[in-house]
ROLUMTOR-220219 format. One line per 3 residues: number of its first residue (from 1); for each residue x, y, z of C-alpha. Coordinates in pm, whole numbers, m for minus. Example, Ala and Ser with C-alpha at 12.3 -4.5 7.8 and 13.67 -1.06 7.14 Angstrom:
2
1) 1230 m450 780 ~ 1367 m106 714;
END
This chain:
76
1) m1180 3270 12124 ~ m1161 3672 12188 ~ m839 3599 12424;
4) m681 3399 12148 ~ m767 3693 11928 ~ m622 3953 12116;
7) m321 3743 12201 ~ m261 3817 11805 ~ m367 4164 11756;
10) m112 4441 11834 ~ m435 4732 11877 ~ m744 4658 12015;
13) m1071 4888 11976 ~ m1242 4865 12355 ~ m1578 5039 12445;
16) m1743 5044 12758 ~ m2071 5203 12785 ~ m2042 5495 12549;
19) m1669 5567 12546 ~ m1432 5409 12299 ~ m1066 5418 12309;
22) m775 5191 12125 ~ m558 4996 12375 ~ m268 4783 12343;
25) m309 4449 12523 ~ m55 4250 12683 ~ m100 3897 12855;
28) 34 3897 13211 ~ 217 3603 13313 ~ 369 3417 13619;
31) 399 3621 13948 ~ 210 3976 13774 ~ m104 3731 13644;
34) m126 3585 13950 ~ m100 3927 14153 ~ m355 4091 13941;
37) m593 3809 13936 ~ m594 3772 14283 ~ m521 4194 14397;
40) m771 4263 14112 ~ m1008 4038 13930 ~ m1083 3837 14285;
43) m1104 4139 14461 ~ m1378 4334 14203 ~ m1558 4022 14092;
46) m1481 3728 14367 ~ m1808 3499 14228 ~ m1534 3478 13851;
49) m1309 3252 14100 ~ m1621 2968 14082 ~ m1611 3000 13659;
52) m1225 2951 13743 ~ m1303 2617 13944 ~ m1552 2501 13702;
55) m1313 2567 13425 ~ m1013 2339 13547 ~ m784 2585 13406;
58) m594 2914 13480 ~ m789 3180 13350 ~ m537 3435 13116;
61) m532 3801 13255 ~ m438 4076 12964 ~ m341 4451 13056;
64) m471 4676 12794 ~ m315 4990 12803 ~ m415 5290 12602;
67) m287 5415 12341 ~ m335 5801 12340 ~ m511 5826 12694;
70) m752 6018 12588 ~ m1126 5827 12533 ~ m1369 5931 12310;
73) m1754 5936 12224 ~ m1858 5594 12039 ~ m1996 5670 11736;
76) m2347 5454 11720;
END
């Protein structure tokens, strides 16, 4: 459901660890999905290609791209 979700959102707030920074996603399709999930996803993670398999489906790839490139401290 988050994919579906950020399919529809034009900002998304991302934090990793303790940095948080506003991105703006966009699905990659065709030839630049397929690049990045193999060039990319594969190469980082290769055990996501069995949740791939298991799935029966192609597994979306987004791009989020940030906003004002400059992360900041998450607030907790």
């Amino acid at each position: 459901d988050w994919f579906r979700n950020l399919r529809k959102t034009k900002v998304a707030d991302v934090q990793i660890g303790a940095r948080a920074l506003q991105v703006r996603p966009r699905e990659l399709i065709a030839n630049e999905r397929d690049a990045t999930w193999k060039n990319i996803v594969l190469a980082q993670a290769p055990e996501v290609e069995k949740y791939a398999q298991r799935a029966g489906r192609t597994i979306p790839v987004a791009l989020l791209e940030p906003i004002d490139g400059s992360p900041r401290r998450a607030e907790n």
